[in-house]
N, C-alpha and C positions, 0 to 999 in steps of 0.2 A: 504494500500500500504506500506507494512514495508520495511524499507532502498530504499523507491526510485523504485522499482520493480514493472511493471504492472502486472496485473492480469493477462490480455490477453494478448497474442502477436499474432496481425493479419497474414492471409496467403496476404499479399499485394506486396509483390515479395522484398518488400526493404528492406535493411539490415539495424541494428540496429542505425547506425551512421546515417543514410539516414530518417530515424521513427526520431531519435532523433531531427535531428536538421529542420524538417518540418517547414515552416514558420506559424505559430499563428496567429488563429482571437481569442480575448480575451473579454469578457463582464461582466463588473462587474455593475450588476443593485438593483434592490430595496430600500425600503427606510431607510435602516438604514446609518449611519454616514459612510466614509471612503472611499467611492469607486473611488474617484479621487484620496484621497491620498494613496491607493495602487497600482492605474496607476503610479502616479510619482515615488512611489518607487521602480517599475519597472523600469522607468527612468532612474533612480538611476543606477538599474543592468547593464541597456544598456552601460547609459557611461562608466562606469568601462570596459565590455568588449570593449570599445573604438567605440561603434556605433555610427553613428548619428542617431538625436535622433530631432524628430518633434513634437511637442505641439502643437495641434491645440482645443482655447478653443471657445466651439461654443453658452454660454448661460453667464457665468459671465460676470460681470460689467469689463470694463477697468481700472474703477478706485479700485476694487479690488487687491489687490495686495498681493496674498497669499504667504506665507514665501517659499512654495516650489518651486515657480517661480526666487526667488530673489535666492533660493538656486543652481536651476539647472542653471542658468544664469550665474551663477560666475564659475562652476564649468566645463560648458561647454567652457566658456575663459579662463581658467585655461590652456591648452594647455597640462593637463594631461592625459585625457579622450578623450571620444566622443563630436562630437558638438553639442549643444541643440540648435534648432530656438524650437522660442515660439511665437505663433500666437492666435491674442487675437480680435475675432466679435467685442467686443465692441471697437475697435478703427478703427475700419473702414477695420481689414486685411493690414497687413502690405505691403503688394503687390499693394497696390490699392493706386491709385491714386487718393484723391478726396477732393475736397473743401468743408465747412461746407453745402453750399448748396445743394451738390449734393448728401446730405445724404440719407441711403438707409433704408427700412425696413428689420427689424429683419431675414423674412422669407426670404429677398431675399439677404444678408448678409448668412444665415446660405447657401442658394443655392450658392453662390460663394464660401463660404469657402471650399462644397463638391468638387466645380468644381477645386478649386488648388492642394485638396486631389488626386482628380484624378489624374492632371495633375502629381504631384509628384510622387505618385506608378508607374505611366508610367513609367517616368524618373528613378524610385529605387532610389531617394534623399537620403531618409533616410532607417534604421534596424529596428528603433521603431516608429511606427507613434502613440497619445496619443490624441486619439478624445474626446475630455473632453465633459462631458453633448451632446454629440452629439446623444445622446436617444431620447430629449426632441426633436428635427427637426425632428424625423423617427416617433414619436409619434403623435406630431401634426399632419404629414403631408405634413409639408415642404421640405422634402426630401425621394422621393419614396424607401423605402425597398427594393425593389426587384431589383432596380439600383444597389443598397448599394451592397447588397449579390453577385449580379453578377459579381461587380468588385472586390469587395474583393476574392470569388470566382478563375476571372482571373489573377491576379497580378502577377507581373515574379518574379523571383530572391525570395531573402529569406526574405521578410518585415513581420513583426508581425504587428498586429494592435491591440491596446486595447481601445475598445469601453468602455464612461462611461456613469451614467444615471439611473432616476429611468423611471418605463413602457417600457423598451427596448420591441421590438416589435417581435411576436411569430417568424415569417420569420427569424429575428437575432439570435433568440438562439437557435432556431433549428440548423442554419448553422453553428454556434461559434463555436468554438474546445474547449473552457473552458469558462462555463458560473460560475458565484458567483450572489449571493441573497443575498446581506447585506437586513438582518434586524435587528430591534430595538428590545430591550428585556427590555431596560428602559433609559434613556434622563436626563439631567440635564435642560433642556424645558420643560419637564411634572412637574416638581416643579418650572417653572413662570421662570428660569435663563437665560435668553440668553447666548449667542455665546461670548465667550472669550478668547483673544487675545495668542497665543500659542497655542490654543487646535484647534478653528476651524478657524483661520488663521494666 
């Protein structure tokens, strides 16, 4: 694709501006490093063009606290940009209401997180929606595919969505508009080194 130029250009009746600015289903899967952190950096894009901008993380810890969270957080109140909300499974969804006891399982946590997803595209809340690890619910089984594809499918207005996650599932990349395969070609883990602070959070 040199300078930006499709190869094809469909007989789809729409004109360039109209192809151009299409809303995005986005899936970055496989198992090498990055594929969250090239959703946020999209993020990144978002707010600049002053979108709001939804995080929704459906597998890490709450007590994770990745530097690009702290990052879009600031920059979202910054009152420069776009808005970022940043909604995180492991703390119960911020929406929700509920006492230690009323704690939920994983499977049924990642089901309500869909069900605010939904609720939101309804609404067109946000420009970029950022379904973080939201592969591994579609993989297990906790959250049926072909809901998923449907509604993303039907969503009004112009919301992109970028699915992350390794085993994204056939049904997803079939339907994506732009699928990515991180993979690995070599690790600083395959010589015994764990995860260090700046590089993988």
């Amino acid at each position: 694709m040199p300078q930006g130029q499709p190869t094809v250009v469909p007989d789809d009746g729409l004109t360039t501006r109209q192809r151009r600015n299409r809303p995005l289903v986005l899936v970055h899967t496989g198992v090498g490093k990055g594929k969250s952190t090239a959703a946020f950096g999209l993020a990144l894009r978002a707010w600049n063009q002053n979108w709001p901008v939804g995080v929704f993380q459906f597998v890490k810890s709450a007590k994770w606290r990745v530097g690009e969270e702290r990052a879009l957080r600031v920059l979202g109140d910054s009152g420069e940009g776009g808005t970022v909300a940043w909604h995180k499974m492991g703390e119960g969804w911020s929406w929700l209401q509920r006492s230690r006891q009323d704690a939920i399982s994983s499977e049924e946590a990642a089901r309500e997180g869909w069900e605010q997803v939904k609720r939101d595209l309804a609404a067109e809340t946000y420009r970029l929606y950022v379904l973080d690890e939201f592969a591994y619910p579609l993989h297990w089984g906790w959250v049926d595919t072909e809901e998923v594809v449907s509604v993303l499918r039907d969503r009004p207005g112009t919301q992109h969505v970028v699915i992350t996650g390794r085993n994204a599932p056939r049904a997803l990349l079939d339907f994506a508009d732009l699928v990515t395969d991180m993979s690995k070609v070599k690790h600083p883990m395959d010589a015994g080194q764990k995860g260090q602070r700046g590089i993988e959070w």
